[in-house]
Each structure stands twice: as C-alpha cells, then as structure tokens.
ROFIFI-337408 format. One record per atom (N, C-alpha, C): residue number from 1; atom name; x, y, z; residue in one letter. Coordinates in Angstrom, 3 decimals. Layout:
# residues N
{n:NUM, atom:CA, east:X, north:Y, up:Z, res:a} $
...
# end
This chain:
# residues 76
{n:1, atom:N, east:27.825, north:-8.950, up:-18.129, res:x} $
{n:1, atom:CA, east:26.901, north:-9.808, up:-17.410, res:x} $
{n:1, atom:C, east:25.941, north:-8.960, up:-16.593, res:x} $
{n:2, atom:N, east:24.532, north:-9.281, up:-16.760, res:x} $
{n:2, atom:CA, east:23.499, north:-8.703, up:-16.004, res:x} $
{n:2, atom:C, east:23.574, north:-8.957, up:-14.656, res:x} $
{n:3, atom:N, east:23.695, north:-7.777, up:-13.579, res:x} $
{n:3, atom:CA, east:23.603, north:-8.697, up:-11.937, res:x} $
{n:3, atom:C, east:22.891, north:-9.628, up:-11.488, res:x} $
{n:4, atom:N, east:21.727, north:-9.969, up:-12.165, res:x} $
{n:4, atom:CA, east:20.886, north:-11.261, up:-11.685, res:x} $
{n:4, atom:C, east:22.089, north:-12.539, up:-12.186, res:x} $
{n:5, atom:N, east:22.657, north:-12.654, up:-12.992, res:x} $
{n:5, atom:CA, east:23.536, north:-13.476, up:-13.531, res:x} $
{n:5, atom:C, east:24.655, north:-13.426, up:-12.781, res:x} $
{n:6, atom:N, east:25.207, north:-12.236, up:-11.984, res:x} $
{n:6, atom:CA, east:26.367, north:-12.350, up:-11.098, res:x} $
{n:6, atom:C, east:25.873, north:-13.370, up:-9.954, res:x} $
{n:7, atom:N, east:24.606, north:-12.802, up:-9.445, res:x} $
{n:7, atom:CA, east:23.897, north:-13.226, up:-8.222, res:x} $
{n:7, atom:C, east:24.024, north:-14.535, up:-8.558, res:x} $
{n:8, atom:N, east:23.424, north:-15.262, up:-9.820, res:x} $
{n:8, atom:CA, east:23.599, north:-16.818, up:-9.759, res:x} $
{n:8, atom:C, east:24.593, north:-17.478, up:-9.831, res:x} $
{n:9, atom:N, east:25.329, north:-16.982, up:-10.129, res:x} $
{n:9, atom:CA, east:26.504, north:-17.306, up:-9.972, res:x} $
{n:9, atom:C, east:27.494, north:-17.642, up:-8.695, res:x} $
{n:10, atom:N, east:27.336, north:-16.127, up:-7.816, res:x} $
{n:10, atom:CA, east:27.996, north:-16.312, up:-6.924, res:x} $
{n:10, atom:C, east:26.881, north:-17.382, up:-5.857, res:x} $
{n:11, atom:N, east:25.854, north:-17.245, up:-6.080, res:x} $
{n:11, atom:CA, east:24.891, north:-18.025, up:-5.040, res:x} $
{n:11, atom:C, east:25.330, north:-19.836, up:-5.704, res:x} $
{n:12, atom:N, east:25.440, north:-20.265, up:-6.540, res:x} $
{n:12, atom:CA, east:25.740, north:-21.485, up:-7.166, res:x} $
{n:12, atom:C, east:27.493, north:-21.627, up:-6.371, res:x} $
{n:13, atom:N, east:28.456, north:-20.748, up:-7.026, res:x} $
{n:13, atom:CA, east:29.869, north:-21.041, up:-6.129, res:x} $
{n:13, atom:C, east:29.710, north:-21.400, up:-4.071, res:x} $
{n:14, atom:N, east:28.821, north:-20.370, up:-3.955, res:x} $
{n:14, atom:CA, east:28.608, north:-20.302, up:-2.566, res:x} $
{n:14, atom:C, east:28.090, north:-21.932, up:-2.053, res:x} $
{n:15, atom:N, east:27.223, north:-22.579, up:-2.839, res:x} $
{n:15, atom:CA, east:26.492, north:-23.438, up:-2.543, res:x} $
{n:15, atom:C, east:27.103, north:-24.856, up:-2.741, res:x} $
{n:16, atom:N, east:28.411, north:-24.718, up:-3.968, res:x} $
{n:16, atom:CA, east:29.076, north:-25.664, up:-3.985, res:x} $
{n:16, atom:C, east:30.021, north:-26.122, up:-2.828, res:x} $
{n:17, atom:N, east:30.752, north:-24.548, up:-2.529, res:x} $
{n:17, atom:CA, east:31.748, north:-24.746, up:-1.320, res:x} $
{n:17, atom:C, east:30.755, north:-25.374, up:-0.089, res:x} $
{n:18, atom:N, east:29.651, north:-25.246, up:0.033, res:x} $
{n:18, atom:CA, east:28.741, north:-25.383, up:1.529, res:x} $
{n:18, atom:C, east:28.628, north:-26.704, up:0.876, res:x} $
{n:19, atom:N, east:28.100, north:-27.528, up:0.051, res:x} $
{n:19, atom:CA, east:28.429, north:-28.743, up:-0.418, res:x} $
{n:19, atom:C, east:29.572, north:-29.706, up:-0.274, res:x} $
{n:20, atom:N, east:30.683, north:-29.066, up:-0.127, res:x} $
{n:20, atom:CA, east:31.525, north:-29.548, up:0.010, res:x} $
{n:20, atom:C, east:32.073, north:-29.753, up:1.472, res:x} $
{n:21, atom:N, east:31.772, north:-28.547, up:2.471, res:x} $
{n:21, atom:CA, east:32.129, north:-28.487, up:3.811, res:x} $
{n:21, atom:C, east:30.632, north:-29.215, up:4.450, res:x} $
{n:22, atom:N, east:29.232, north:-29.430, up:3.930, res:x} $
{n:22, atom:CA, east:28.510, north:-29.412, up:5.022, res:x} $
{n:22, atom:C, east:27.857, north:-30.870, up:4.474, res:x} $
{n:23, atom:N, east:27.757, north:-30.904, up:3.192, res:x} $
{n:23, atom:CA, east:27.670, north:-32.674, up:2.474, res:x} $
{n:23, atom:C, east:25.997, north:-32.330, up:2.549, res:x} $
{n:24, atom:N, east:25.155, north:-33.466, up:3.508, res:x} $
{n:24, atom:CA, east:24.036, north:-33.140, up:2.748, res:x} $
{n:24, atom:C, east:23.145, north:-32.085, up:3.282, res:x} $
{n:25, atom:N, east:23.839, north:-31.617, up:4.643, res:x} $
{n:25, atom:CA, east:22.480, north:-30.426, up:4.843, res:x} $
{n:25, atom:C, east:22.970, north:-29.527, up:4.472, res:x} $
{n:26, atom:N, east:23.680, north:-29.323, up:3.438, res:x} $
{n:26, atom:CA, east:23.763, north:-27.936, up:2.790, res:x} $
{n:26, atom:C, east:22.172, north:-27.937, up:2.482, res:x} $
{n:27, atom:N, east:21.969, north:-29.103, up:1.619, res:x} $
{n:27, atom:CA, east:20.738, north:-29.346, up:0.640, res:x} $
{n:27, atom:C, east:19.568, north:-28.547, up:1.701, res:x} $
{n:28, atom:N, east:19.491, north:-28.986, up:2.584, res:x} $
{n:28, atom:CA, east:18.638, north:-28.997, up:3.669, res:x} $
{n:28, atom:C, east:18.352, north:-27.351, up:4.120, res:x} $
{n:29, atom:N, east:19.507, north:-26.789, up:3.675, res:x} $
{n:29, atom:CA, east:19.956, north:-25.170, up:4.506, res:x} $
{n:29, atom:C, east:19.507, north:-24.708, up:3.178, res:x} $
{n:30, atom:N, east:19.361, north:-24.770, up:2.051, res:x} $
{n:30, atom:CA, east:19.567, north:-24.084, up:0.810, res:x} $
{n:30, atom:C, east:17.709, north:-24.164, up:1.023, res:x} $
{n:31, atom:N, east:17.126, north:-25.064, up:0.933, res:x} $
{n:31, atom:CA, east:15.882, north:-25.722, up:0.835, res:x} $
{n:31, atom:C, east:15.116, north:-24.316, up:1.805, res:x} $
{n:32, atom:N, east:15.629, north:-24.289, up:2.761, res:x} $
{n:32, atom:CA, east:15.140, north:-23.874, up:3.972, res:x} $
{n:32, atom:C, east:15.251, north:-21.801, up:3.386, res:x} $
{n:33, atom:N, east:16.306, north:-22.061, up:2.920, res:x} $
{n:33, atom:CA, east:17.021, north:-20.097, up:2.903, res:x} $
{n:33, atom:C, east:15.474, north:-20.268, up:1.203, res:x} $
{n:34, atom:N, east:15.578, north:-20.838, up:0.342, res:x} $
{n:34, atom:CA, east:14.630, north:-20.593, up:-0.827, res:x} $
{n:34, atom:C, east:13.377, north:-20.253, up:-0.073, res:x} $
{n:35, atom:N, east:12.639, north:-21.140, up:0.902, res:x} $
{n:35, atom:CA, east:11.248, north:-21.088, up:1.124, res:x} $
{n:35, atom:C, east:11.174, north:-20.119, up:1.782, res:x} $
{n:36, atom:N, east:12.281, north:-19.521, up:2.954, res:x} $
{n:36, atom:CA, east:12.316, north:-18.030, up:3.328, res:x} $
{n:36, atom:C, east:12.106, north:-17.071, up:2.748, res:x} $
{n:37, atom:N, east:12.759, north:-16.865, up:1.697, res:x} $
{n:37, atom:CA, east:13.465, north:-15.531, up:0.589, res:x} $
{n:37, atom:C, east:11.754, north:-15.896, up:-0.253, res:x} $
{n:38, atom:N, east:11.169, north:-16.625, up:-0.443, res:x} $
{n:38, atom:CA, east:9.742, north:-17.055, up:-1.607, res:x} $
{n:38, atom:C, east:8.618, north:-15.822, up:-0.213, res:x} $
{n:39, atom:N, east:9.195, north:-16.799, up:0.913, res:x} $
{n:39, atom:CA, east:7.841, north:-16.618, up:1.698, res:x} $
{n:39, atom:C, east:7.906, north:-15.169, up:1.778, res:x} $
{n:40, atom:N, east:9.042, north:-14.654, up:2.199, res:x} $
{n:40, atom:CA, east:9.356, north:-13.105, up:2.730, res:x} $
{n:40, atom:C, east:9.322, north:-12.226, up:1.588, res:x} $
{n:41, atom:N, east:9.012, north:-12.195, up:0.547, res:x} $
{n:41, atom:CA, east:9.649, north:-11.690, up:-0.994, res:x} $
{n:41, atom:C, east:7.927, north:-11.609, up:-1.325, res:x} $
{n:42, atom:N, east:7.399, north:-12.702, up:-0.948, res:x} $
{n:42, atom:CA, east:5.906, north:-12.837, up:-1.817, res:x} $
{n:42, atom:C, east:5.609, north:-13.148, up:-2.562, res:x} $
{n:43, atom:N, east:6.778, north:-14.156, up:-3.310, res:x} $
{n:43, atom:CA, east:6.612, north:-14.505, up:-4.792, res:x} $
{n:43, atom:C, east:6.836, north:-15.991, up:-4.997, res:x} $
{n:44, atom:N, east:6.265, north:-17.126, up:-5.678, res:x} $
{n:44, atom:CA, east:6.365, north:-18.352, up:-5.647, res:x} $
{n:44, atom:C, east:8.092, north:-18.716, up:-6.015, res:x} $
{n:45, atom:N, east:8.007, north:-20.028, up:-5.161, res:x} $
{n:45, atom:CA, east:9.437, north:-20.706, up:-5.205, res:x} $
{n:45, atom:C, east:10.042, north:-20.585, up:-6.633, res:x} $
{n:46, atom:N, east:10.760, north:-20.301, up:-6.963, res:x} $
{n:46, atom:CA, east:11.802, north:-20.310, up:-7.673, res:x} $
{n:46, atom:C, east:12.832, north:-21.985, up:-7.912, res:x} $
{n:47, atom:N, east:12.026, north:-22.607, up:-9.012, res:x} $
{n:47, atom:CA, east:12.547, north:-23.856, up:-8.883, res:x} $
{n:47, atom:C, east:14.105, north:-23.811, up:-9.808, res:x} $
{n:48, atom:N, east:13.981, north:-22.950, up:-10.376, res:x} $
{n:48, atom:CA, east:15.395, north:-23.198, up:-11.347, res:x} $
{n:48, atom:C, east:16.465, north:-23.111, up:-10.348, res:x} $
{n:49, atom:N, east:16.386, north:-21.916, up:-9.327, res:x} $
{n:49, atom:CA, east:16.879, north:-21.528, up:-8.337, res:x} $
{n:49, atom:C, east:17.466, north:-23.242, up:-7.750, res:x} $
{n:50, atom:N, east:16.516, north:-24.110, up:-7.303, res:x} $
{n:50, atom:CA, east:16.785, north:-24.887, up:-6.583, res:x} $
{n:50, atom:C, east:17.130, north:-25.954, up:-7.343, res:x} $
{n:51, atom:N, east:17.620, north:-26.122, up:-8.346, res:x} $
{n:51, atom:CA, east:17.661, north:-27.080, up:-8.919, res:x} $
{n:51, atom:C, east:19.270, north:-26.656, up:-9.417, res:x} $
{n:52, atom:N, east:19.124, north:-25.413, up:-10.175, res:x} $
{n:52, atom:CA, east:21.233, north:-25.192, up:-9.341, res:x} $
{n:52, atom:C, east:21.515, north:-25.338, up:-9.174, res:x} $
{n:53, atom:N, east:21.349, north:-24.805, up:-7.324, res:x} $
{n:53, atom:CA, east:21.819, north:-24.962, up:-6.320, res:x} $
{n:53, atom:C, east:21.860, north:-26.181, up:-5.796, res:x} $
{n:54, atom:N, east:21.242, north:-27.103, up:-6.096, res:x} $
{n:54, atom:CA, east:21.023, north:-28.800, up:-5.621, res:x} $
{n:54, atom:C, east:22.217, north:-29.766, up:-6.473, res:x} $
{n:55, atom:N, east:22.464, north:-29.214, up:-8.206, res:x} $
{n:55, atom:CA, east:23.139, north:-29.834, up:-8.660, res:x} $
{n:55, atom:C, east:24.704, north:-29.332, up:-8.047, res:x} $
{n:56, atom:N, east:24.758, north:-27.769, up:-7.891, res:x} $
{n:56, atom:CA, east:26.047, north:-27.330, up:-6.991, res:x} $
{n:56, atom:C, east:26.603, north:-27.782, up:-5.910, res:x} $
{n:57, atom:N, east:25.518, north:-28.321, up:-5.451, res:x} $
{n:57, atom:CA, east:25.316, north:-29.233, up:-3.976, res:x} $
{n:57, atom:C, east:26.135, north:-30.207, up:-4.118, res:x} $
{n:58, atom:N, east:24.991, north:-30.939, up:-5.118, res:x} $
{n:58, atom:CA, east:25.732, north:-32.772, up:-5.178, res:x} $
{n:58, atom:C, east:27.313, north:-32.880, up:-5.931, res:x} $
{n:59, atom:N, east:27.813, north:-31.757, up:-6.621, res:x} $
{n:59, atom:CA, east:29.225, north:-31.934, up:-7.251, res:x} $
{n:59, atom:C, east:30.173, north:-31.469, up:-5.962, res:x} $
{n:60, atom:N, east:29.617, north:-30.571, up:-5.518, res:x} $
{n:60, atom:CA, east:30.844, north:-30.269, up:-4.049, res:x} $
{n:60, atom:C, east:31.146, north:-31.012, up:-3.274, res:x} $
{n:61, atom:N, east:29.677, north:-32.163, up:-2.921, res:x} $
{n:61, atom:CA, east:29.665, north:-33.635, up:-2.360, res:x} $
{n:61, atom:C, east:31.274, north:-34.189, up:-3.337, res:x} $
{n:62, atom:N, east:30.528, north:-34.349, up:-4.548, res:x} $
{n:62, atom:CA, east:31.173, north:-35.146, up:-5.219, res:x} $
{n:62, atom:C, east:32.928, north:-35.023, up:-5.324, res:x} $
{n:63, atom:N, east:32.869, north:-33.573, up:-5.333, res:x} $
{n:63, atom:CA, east:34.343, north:-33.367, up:-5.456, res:x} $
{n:63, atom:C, east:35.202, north:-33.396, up:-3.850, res:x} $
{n:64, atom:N, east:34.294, north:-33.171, up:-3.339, res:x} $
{n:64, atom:CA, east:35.063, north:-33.535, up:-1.508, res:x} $
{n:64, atom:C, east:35.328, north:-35.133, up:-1.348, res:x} $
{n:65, atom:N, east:34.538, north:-35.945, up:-1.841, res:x} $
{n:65, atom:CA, east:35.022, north:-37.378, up:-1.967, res:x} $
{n:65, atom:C, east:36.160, north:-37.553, up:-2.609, res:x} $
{n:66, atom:N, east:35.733, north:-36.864, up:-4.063, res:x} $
{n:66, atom:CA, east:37.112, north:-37.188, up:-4.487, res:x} $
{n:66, atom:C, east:38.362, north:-36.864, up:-4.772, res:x} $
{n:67, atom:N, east:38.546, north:-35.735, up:-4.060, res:x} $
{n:67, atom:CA, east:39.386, north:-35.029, up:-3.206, res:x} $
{n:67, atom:C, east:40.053, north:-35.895, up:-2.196, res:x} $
{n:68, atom:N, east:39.416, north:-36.410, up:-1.049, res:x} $
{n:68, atom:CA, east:39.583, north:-37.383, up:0.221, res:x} $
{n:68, atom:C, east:40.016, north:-38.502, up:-0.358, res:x} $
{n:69, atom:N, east:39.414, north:-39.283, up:-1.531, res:x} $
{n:69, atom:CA, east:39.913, north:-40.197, up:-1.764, res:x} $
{n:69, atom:C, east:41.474, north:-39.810, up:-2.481, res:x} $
{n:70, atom:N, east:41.500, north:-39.049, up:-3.197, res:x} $
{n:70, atom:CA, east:42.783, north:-39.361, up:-4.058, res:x} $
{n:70, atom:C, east:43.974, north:-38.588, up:-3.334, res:x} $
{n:71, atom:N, east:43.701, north:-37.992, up:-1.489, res:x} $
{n:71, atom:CA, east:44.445, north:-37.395, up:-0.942, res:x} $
{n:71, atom:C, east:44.965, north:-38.554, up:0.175, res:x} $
{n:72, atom:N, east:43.866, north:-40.021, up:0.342, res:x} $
{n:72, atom:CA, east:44.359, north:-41.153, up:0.663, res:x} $
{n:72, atom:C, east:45.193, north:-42.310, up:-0.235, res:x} $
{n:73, atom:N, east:44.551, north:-42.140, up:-1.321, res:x} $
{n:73, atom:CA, east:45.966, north:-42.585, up:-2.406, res:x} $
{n:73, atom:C, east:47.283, north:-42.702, up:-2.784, res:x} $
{n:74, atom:N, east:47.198, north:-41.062, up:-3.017, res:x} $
{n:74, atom:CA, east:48.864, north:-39.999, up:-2.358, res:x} $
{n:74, atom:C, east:49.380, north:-40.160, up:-1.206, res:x} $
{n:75, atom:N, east:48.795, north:-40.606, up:-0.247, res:x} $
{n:75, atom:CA, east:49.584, north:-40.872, up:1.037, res:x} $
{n:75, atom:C, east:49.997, north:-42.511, up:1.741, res:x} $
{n:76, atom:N, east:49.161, north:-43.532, up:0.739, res:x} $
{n:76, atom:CA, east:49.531, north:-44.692, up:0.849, res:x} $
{n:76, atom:C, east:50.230, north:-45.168, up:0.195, res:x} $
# end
C-alpha cells in the first residue's frame, strides 16, 4: 500500500471513531480541519477527502446508535 492510501485510511478510521464519540460535530470539526489543511497547503478542497470522511462520520453515528440500542435490549 502507497502511504497516501495508509493516510486515508487511518484519517477515515480516525473519523469514524470521532463519529461515534462526538455524533454530529465531528462533521463540523472534519469540515473545519479540510478548509484549514486546503487553505494552509494552497491547494483547492479536496472533495473526495470529504466525502469519506462524512460517510465515516455518518456510520460511526450509525453504529453508536446501534450499539446503545442493542446494549438497552440486552439489559431489559
């Protein structure tokens, strides 16, 4: 694997767990760290980038629900 491919990788895992602990302003923090890294770098936004990281987002959402839910299930 090429390191740009590690990098997406670990930046996608990273973004799921913050998805999962921070729900929707991960979205908000990710949004914010892209337009930094574009602005400071000099080079236009990187949408694949954010579109990743957004779907990494919404499954960490997704899996912290349903996590919570089926950990209230098990206990009722």
């Amino acid at each position: 694997m090429k390191r740009k491919d590690w990098r997406n990788l670990a930046g996608t895992v990273m973004w799921f767990f913050a998805g999962m602990a921070l729900w929707g302003y991960a979205l908000t923090l990710m949004e914010r760290r892209e337009e930094k890294q574009a602005r400071e770098g000099h080079f236009p936004l990187e949408s694949d980038d954010i579109r990743r990281y957004s779907i990494a987002i919404f499954a960490g959402i997704l899996a912290d629900i349903l996590l919570g839910a089926s950990l209230i299930a098990w206990l009722c």
